[in-house]
N, C-alpha and C positions, 0 to 999 in steps of 0.2 A: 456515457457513464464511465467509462474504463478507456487511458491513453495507451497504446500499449507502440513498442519503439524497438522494432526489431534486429535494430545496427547498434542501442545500445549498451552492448555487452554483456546486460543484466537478461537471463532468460527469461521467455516469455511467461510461463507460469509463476515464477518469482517477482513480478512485474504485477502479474494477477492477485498474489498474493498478500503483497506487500500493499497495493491499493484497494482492496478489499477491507484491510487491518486498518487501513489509516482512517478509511470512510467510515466506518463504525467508530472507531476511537473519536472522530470530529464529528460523528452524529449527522454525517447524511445519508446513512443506511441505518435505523434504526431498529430494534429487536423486532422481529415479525416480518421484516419487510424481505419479499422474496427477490431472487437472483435473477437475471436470465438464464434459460436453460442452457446445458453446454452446447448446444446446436446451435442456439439463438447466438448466442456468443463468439462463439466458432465464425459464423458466416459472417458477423458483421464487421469482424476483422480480419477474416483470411487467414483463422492460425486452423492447424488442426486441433478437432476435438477431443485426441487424445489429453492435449497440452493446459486445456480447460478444464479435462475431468484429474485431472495429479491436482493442477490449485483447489481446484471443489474439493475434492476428499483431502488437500494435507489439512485446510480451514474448516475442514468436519474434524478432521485428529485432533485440532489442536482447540475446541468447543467454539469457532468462532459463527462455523455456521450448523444448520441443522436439514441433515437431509428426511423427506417425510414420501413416500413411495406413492409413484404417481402424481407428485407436484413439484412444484420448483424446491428448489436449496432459499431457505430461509436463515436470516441472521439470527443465531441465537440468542434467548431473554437475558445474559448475564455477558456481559463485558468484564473480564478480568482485570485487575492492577497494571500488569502484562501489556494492554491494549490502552491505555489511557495516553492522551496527546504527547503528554511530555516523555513518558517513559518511552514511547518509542519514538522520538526526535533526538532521544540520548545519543545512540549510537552515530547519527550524520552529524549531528555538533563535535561529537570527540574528533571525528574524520576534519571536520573544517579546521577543527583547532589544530590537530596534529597537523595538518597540510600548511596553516600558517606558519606553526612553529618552523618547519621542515624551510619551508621559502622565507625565514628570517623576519617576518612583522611580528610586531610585538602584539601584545593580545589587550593591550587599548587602543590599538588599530582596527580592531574585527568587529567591534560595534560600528563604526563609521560606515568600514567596508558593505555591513549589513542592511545599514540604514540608507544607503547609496542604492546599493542590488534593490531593496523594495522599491524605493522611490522608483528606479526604471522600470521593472514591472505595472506599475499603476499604469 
């Protein structure tokens, strides 16, 4: 369910986080659908469960999930603005742009670029 990449810089919880956010915004964790527990979670990747219950509670803070006493952490029935596909691919778009501008391609270069990167992917 969850990649998590613990030499890539990004901490593990923000990692949790952030894929958590993205699965509900693209509708593969739908409202109602429960979590693994932080234990379950915890073991299947080797992090500690501390690091599992900070992402669970900051995605309870922040209404993305809902916690219910004595069952798993469920995705909340309302998906915000906040959490919709595009609105949160803003921020890594600005990053690509900036990083082209930065290394000198012009930006009818970054569609090519783009369309290149998916093609190897498939």
């Amino acid at each position: 369910m969850f990649i998590l990449n613990s030499g890539s810089g990004v901490p593990i919880y923000r990692q949790l986080v952030d894929q958590v956010k993205r699965m509900v915004a693209g509708g593969q964790l739908a409202p109602g659908d429960n979590l693994p527990s932080v234990r379950e979670l915890a073991g299947t990747h080797a992090v500690n469960p501390m690091t599992v219950s900070k992402a669970y509670n900051q995605l309870e803070a922040e209404g993305v999930l809902v916690r219910r006493r004595g069952k798993p952490m469920q995705v909340a029935n309302q998906v915000t603005e906040a959490e919709t596909p595009r609105v949160m691919l803003e921020p890594y778009l600005a990053s690509v742009v900036q990083s082209a501008e930065q290394l000198g391609l012009n930006k009818d270069e970054l569609p090519d670029l783009m369309r290149e990167y998916l093609d190897k992917e498939k």
